[in-house]
C-alpha positions as a Python dict, from the first residue, in 0.01 Angstrom:
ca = {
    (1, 'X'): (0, 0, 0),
    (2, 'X'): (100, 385, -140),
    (3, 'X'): (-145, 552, 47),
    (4, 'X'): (-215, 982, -6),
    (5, 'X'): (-393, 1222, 248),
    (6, 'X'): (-497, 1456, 146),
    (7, 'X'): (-557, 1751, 394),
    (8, 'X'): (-522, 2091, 438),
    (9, 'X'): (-519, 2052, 798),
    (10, 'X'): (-151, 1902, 911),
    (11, 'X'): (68, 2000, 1222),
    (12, 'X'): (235, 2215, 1297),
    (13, 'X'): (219, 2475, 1043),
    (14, 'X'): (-176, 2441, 901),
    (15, 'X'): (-272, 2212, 1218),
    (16, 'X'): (-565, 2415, 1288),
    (17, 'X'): (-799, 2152, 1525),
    (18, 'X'): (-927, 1789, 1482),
    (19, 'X'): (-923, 1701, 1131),
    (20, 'X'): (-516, 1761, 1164),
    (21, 'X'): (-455, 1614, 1486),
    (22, 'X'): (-626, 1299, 1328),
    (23, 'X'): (-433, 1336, 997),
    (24, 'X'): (-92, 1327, 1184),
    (25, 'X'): (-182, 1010, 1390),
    (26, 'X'): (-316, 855, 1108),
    (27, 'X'): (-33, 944, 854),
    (28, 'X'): (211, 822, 1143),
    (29, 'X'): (32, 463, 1206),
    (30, 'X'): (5, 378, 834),
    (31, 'X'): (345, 449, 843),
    (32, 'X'): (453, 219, 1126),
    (33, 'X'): (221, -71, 970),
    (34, 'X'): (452, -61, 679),
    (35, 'X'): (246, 162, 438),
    (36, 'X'): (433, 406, 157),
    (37, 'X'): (227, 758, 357),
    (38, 'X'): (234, 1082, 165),
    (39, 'X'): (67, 1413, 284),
    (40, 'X'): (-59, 1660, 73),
    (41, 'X'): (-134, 1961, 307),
    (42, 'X'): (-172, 2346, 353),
    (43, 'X'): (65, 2569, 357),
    (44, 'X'): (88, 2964, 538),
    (45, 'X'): (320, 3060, 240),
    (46, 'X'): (340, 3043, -82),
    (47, 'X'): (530, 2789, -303),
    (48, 'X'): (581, 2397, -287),
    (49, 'X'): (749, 2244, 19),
    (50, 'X'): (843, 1906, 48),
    (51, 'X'): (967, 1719, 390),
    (52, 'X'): (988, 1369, 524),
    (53, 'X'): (920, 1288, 937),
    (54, 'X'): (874, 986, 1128),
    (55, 'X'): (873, 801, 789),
    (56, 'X'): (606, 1037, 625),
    (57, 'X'): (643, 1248, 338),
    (58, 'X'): (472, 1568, 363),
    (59, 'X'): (413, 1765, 56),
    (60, 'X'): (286, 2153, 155),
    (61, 'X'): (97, 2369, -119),
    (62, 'X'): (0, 2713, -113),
    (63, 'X'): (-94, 2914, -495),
    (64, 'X'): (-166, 3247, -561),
    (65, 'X'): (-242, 3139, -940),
    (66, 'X'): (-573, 3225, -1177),
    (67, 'X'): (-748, 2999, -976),
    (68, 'X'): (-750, 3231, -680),
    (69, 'X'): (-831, 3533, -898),
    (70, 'X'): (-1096, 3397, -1012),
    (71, 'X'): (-1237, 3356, -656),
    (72, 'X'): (-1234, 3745, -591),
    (73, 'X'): (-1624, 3713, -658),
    (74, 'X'): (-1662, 3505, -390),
    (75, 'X'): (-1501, 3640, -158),
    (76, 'X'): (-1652, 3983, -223),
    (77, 'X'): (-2002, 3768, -100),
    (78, 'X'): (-1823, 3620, 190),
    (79, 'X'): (-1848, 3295, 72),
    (80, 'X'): (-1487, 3214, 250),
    (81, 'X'): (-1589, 2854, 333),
    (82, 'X'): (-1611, 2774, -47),
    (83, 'X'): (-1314, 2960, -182),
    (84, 'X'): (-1121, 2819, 50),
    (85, 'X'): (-1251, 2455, -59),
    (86, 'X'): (-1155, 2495, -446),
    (87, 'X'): (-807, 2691, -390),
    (88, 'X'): (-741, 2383, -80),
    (89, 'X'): (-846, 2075, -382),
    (90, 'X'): (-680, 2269, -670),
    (91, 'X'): (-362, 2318, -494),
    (92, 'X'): (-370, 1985, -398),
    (93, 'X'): (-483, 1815, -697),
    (94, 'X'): (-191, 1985, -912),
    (95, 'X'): (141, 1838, -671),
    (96, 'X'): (-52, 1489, -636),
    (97, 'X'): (-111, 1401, -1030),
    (98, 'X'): (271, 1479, -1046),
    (99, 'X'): (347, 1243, -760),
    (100, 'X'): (58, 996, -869),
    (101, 'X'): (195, 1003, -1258),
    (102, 'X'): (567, 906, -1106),
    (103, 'X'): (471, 609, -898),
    (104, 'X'): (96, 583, -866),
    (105, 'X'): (-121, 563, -522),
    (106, 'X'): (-307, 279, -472),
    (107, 'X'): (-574, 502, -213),
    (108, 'X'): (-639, 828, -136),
    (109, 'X'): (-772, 930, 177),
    (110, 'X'): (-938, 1295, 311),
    (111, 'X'): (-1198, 1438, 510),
    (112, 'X'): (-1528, 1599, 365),
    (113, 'X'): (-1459, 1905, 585),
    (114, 'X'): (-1208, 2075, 333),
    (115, 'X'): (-1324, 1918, -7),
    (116, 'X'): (-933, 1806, -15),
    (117, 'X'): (-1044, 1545, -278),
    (118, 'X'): (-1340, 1757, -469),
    (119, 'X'): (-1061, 1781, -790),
    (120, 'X'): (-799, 1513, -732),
    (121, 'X'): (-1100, 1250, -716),
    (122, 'X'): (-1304, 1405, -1041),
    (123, 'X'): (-958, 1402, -1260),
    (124, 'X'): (-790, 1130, -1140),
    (125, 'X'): (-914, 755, -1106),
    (126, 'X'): (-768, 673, -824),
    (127, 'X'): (-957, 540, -552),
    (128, 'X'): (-1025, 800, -245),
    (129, 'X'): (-1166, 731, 127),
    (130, 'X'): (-1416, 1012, 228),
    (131, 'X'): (-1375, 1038, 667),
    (132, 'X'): (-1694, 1239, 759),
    (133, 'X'): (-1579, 1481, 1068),
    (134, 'X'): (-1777, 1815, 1079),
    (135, 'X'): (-2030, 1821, 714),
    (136, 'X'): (-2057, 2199, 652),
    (137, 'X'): (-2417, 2166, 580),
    (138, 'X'): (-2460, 1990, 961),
    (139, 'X'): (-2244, 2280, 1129),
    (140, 'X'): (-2227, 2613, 873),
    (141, 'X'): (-2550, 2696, 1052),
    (142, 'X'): (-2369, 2752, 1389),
    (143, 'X'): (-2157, 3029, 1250),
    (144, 'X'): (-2221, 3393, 1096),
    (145, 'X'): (-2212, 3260, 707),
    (146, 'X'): (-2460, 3360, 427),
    (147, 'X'): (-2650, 3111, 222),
    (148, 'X'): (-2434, 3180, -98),
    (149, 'X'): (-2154, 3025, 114),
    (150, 'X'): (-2354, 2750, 270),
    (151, 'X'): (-2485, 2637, -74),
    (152, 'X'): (-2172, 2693, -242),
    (153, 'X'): (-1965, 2512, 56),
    (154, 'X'): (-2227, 2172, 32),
    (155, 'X'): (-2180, 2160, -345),
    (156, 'X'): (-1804, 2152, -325),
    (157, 'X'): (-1816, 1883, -6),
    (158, 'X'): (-2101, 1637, -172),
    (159, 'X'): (-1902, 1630, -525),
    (160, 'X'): (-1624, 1479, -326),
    (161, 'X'): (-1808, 1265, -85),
    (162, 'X'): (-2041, 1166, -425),
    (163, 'X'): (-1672, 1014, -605),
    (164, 'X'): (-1554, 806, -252),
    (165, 'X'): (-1520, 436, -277),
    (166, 'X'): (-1524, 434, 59),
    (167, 'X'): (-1716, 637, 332),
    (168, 'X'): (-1613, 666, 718),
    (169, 'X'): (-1724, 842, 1002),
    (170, 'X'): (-1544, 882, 1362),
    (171, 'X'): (-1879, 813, 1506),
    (172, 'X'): (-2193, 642, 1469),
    (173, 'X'): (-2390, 963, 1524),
    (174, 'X'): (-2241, 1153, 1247),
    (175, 'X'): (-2297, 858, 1028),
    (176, 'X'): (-2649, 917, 1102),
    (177, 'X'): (-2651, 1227, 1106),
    (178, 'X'): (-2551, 1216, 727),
    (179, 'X'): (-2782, 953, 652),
    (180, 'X'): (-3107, 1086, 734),
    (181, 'X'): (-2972, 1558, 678),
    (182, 'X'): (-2755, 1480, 371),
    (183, 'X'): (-2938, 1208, 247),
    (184, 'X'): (-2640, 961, 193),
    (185, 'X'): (-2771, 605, 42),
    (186, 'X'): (-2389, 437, 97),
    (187, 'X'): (-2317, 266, 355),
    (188, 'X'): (-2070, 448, 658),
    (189, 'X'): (-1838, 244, 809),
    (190, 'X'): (-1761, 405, 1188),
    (191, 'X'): (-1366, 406, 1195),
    (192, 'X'): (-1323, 616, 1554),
    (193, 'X'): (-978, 847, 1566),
    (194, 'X'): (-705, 746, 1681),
    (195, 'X'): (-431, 844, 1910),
    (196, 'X'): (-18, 790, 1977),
    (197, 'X'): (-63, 649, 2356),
    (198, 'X'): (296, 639, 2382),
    (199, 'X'): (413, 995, 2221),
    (200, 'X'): (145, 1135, 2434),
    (201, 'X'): (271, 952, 2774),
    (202, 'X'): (602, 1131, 2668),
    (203, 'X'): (745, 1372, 2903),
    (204, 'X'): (839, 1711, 2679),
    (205, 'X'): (981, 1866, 2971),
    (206, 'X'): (710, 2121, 2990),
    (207, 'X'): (641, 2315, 3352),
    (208, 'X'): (284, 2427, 3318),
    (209, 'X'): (307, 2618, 3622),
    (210, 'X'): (622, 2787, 3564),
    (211, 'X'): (562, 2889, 3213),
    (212, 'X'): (185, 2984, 3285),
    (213, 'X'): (175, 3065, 3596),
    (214, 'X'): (-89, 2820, 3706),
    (215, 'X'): (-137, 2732, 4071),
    (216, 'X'): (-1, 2402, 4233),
    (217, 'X'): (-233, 2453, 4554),
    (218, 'X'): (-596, 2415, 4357),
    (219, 'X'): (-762, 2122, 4160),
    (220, 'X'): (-710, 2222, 3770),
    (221, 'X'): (-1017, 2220, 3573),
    (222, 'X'): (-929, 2258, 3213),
    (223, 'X'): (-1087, 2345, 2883),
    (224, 'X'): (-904, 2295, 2555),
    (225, 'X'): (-1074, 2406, 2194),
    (226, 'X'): (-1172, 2710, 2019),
    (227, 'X'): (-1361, 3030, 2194),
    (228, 'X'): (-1717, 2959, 1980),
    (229, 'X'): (-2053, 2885, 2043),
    (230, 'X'): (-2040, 2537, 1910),
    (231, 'X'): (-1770, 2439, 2164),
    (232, 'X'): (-2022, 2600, 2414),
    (233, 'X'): (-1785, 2888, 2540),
    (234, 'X'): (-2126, 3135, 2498),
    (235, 'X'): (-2208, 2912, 2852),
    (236, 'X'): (-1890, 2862, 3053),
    (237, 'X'): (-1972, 3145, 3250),
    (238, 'X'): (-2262, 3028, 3467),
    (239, 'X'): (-2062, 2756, 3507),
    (240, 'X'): (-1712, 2910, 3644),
    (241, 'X'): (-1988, 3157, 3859),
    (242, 'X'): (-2195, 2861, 4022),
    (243, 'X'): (-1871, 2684, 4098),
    (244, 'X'): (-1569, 2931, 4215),
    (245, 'X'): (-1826, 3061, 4452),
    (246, 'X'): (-1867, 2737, 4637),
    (247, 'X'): (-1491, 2557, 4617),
    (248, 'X'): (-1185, 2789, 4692),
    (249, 'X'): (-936, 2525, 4566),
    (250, 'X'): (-1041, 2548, 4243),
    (251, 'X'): (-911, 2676, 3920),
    (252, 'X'): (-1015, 2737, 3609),
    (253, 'X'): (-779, 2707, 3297),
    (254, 'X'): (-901, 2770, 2916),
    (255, 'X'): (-674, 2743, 2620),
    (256, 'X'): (-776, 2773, 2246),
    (257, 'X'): (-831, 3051, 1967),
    (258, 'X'): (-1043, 3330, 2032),
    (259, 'X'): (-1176, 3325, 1676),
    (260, 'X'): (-1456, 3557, 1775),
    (261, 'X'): (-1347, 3748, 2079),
    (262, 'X'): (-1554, 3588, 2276),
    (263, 'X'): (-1324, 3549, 2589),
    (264, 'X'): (-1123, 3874, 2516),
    (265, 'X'): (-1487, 4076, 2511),
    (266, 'X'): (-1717, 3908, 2724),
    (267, 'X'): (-1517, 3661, 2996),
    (268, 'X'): (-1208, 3814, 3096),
    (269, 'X'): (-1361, 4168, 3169),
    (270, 'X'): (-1603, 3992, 3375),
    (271, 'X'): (-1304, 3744, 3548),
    (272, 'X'): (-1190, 4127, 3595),
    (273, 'X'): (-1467, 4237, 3745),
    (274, 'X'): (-1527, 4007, 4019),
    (275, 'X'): (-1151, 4006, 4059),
    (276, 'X'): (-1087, 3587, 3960),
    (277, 'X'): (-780, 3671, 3819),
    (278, 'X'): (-596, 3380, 4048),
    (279, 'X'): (-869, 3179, 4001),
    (280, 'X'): (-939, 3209, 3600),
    (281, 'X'): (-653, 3141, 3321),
    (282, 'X'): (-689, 3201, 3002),
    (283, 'X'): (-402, 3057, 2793),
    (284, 'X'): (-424, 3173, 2427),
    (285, 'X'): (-400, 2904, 2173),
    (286, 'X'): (-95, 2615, 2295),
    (287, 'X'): (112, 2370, 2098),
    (288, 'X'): (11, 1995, 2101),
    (289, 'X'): (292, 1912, 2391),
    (290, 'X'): (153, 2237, 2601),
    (291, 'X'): (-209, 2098, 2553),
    (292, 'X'): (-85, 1776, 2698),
    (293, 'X'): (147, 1904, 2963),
    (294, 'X'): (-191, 2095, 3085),
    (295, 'X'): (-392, 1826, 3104),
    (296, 'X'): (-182, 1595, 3307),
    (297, 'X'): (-176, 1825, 3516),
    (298, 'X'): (-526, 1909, 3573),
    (299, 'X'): (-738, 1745, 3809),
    (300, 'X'): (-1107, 1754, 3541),
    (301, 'X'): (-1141, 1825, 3182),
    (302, 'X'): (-1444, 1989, 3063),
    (303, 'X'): (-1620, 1920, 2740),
    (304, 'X'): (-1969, 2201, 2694),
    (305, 'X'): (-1963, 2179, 2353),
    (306, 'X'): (-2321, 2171, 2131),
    (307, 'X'): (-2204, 1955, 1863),
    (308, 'X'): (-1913, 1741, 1852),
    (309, 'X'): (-1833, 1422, 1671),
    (310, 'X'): (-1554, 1258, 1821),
    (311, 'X'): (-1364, 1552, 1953),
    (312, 'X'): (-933, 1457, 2018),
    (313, 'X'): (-1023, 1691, 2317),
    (314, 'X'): (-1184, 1421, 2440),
    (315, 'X'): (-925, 1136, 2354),
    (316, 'X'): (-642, 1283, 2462),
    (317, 'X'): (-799, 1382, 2828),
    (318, 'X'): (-898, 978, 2846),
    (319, 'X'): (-513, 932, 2755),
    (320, 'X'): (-413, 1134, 3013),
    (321, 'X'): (-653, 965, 3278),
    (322, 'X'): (-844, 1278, 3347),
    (323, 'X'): (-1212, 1272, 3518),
    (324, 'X'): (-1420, 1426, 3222),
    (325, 'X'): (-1717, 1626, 3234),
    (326, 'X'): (-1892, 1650, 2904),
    (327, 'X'): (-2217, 1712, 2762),
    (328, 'X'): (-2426, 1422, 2623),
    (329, 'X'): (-2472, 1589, 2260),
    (330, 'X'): (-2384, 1414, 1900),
    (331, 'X'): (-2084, 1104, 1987),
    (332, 'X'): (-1998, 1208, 2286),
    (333, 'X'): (-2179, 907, 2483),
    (334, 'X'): (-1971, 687, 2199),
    (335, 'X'): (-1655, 816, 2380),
    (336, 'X'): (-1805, 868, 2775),
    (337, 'X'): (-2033, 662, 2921),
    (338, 'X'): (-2186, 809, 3228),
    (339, 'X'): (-2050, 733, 3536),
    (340, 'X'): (-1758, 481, 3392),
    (341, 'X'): (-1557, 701, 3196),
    (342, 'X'): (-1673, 1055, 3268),
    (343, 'X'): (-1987, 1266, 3339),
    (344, 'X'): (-2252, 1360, 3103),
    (345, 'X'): (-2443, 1733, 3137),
    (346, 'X'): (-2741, 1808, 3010),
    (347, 'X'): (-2634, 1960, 2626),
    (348, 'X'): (-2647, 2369, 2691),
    (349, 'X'): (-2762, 2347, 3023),
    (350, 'X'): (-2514, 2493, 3280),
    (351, 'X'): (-2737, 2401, 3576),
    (352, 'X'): (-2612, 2062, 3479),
    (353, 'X'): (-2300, 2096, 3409),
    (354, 'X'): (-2262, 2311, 3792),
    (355, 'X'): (-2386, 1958, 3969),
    (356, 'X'): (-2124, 1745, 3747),
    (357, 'X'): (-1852, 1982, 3822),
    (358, 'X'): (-1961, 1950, 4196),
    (359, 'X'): (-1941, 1547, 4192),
    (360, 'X'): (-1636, 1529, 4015),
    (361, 'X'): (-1483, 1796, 4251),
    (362, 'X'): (-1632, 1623, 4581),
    (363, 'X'): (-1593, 1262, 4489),
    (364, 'X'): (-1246, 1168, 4462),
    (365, 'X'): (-1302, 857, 4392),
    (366, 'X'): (-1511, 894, 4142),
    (367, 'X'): (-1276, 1083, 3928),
    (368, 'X'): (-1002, 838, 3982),
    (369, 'X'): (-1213, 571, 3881),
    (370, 'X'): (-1335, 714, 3560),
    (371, 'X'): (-968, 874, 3455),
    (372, 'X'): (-877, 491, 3531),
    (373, 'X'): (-1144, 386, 3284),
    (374, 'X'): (-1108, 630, 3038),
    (375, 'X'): (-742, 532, 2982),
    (376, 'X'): (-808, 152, 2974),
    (377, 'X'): (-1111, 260, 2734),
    (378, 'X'): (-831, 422, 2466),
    (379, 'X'): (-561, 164, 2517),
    (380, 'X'): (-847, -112, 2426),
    (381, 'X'): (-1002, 24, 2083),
    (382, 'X'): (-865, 443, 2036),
    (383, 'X'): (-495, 389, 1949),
    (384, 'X'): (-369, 504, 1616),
    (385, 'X'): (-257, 161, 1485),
    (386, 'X'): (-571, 20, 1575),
    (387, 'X'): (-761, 258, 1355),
    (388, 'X'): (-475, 258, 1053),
    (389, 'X'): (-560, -99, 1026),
    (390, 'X'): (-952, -92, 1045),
    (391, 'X'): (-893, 198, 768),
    (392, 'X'): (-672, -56, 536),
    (393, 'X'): (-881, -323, 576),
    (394, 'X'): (-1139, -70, 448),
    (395, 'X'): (-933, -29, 181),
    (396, 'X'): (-763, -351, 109),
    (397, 'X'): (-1108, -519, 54),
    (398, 'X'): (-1247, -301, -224),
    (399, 'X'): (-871, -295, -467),
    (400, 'X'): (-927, -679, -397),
    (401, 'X'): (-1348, -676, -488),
    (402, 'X'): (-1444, -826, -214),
    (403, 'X'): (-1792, -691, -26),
    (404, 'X'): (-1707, -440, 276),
    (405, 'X'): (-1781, -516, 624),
    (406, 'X'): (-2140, -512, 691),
    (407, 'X'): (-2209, -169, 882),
    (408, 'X'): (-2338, -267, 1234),
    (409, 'X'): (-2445, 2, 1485),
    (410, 'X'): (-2310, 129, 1801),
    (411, 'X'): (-2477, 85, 2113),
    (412, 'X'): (-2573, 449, 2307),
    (413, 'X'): (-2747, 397, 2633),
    (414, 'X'): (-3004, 672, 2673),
    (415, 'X'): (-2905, 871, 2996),
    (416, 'X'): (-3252, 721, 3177),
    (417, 'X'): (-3068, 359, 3140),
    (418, 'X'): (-2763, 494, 3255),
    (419, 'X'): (-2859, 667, 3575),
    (420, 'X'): (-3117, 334, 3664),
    (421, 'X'): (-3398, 572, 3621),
    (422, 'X'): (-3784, 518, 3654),
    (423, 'X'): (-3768, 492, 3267),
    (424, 'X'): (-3568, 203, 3193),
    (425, 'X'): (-3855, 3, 3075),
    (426, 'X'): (-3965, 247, 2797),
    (427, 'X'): (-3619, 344, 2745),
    (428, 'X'): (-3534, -44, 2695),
    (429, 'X'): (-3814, -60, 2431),
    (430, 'X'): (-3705, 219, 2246),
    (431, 'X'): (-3342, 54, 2200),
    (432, 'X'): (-3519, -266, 2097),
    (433, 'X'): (-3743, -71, 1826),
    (434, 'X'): (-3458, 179, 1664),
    (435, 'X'): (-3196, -148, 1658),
    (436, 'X'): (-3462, -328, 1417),
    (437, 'X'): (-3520, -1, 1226),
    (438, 'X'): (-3122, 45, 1213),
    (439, 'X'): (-3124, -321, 1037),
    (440, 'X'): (-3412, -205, 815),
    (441, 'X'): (-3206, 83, 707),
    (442, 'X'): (-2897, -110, 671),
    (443, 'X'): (-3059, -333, 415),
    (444, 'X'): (-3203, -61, 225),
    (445, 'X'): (-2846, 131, 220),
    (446, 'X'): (-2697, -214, 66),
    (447, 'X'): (-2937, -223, -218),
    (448, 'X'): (-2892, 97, -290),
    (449, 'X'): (-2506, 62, -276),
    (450, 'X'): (-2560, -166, -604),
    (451, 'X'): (-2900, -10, -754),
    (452, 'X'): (-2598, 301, -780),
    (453, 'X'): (-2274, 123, -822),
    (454, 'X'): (-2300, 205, -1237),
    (455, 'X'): (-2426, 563, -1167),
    (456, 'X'): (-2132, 630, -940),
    (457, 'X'): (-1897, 590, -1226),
    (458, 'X'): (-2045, 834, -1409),
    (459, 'X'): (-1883, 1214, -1343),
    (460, 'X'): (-2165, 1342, -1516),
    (461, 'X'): (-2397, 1197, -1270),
    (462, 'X'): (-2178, 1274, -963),
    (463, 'X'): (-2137, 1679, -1046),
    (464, 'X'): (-2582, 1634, -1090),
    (465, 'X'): (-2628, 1455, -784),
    (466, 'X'): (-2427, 1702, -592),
    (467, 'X'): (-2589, 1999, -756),
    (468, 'X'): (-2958, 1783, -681),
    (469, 'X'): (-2844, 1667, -322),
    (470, 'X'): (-2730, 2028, -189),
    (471, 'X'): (-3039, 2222, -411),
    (472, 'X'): (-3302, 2008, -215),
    (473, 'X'): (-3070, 1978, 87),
    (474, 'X'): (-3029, 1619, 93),
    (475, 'X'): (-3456, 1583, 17),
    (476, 'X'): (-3424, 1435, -304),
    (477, 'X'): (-3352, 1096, -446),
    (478, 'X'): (-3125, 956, -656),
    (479, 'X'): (-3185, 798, -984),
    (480, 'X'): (-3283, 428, -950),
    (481, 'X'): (-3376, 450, -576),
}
């Protein structure tokens, strides 16, 4: 199969955070399972730049053209989410219908986050994979944007998504989360990310301790993503107070962008302060092999985030064997389950997080047993091959015409079930009743996958439905349902 990807996101030049990381693996395991894998991806320069690695051909765009130009409105009303959508699918679209009109692609593939596909998919007919990561109209809220962007952002996302013959989601919470906020009638298959077990087992030669100057003689507990909110940096604080104060042989060790200065203005004045400087690292933003070299290294990795999907963060600390302590939020219990493969903390509650820190530090056997876990857990379903052939199959069945896999849920145990709680009872009955309204809702998404089927042909239809879908966000119905 000639397979595309399109994303803007691709390492190491534009690979900014998740929906890279998983573009890499997943460009790399097509590749391996025999697949003809070209990237279409960003570029911090201007021109056309074309490369081959590991058997993938990576194509890298970057245009100052009239398109841009004619942005300059936008971006005089900050909407910098959506001008960076339609320069990302219009430099994009332009290389690919070159490439596609020399040797055509049989599938295209992209995230929603981007709108990589919004102008490839309405020109071309060729047929494109939607992967739902991080919706703009589920997480724009999060972030200092105003509604002109937000709108404008939505519109460009749900025109692609509206043109996918296929829709996937790393998680079954997202999935939902799309069904019921965006008001998606197709079916979402859950195709998790994936991850290269054995390029991450590789030793790069990497001396965390000589290059950073990170302790040998303390337990490691290390944080890996971007200095915002939504990653839960606003509450890392409490948590580094409530537990340097009671464990000397502890460290702390945070590495990511500090997007909003954040750590620069609030944390490191404070580390400062209370003079934590040998206690309290704080990294910058690493490459891929310093991220890993850190984390096998560190004793915990800690997840505080308010919203996550299915974070590499997470994956790559269950590669590495690491005892995880995460909060329960969004598809996190899809990756952790409580006391097996990590911790789960109450979502924005550092009280919680202070007594999962304090178990994981104290119980040594407890972290050994869920790092144990958590690697067994990625070697059995997470690896990058696994997932490039649930994608083709994906794909594979709808060239041939034949009916997709029936979507079936994944099962989430509450945290009352988990912990053997008083509620299990009432917790048990709750599972029972939203499994038969999940089947309920199944059915209903398949007949509305063919009440639609004729409507989704029609580009007319798909620019209204967008326009409909982000004016009444996600309220309204489509014709014929």
């Amino acid at each position: 199969m000639r397979i595309a990807i399109l994303s803007f996101e691709y390492p190491p030049e534009t690979g900014f955070g998740g929906i890279g990381t998983y573009a890499y693996y997943q460009a790399r395991a097509l590749a391996k399972l025999g697949h003809d894998v070209h990237v279409f991806a960003g570029s911090t320069k201007p021109g056309v730049f074309h490369s081959e690695h590991e058997g993938v051909k990576v194509t890298r765009i970057k245009r100052d053209g009239c398109v841009s130009r004619m942005l300059d409105g936008a971006r005089k009303k900050r909407a910098w989410w959506f001008q960076n959508r339609v320069t990302t699918s219009t430099d994009a679209f332009e290389v690919f219908a070159k490439e596609h009109s020399k040797k055509p692609f049989d599938f295209a593939e992209a995230p929603e986050c981007g709108a990589d596909a919004m102008v490839t998919s309405t020109m071309l007919q060729v047929p494109t994979a939607i992967k739902f990561h991080s919706p703009a109209r589920l997480i724009m809220n999060i972030y200092d944007t105003p509604k002109i962007d937000r709108v404008l952002t939505a519109f460009a996302e749900q025109l692609a998504i509206n043109q996918a013959a296929v829709l996937t989601s790393c998680s079954r919470f997202l999935a939902d989360e799309v069904h019921s906020k965006m008001g998606e009638r197709d079916p979402i298959h859950v195709v998790p990310n994936g991850i290269d077990v054995p390029m991450f087992d590789r030793d790069d030669g990497i001396d965390v301790h000589a290059k950073f100057g990170l302790p040998k003689d303390k337990q490691l507990i290390f944080f890996a993503n971007r200095m915002e909110e939504r990653k839960g940096i606003h509450i890392v604080q409490k948590m580094v107070e409530g537990t340097l104060a009671k464990y000397q042989d502890i460290a702390f060790v945070f590495a990511g962008r500090d997007l909003f200065g954040y750590m620069e203005k609030r944390i490191l004045p404070w580390v400062k302060d209370h003079q934590l400087q040998s206690r309290f690292f704080y990294l910058g933003q690493l490459t891929l092999p310093e991220v890993r070299a850190c984390l096998k290294k560190s004793s915990i990795f800690l997840i505080p985030s308010l919203w996550e999907n299915c974070p590499y963060s997470c994956i790559e600390a269950m590669t590495a064997g690491r005892a995880i302590v995460s909060s329960d939020c969004g598809g996190m219990p899809e990756l952790i389950e409580h006391e097996r493969t990590g911790v789960l903390a109450k979502n924005g509650d550092p009280a919680s997080f202070v007594q999962a820190l304090q178990r994981m530090i104290e119980d040594r056997q407890l972290r050994e047993r869920c790092g144990a876990a958590a690697r067994a857990e990625v070697e059995k379903r997470l690896t990058d091959v696994a997932i490039g052939r649930q994608s083709t199959a994906l794909y594979q069945a709808h060239l041939d015409g034949r009916p997709l896999p029936a979507v079936t849920p994944v099962a989430v145990v509450p945290t009352a079930v988990r912990s053997g709680g008083p509620a299990d009872a009432a917790a048990a009955q709750r599972i029972a009743d939203l499994e038969l309204k999940v089947a309920k809702l199944g059915g209903e998404l398949e007949a509305a996958r063919a009440r639609e089927a004729a409507l989704k042909n029609r580009r007319e239809w798909r620019w209204g439905s967008a326009l409909l879908n982000v004016a009444t966000l996600g309220g309204a119905k489509r014709r014929g349902s």
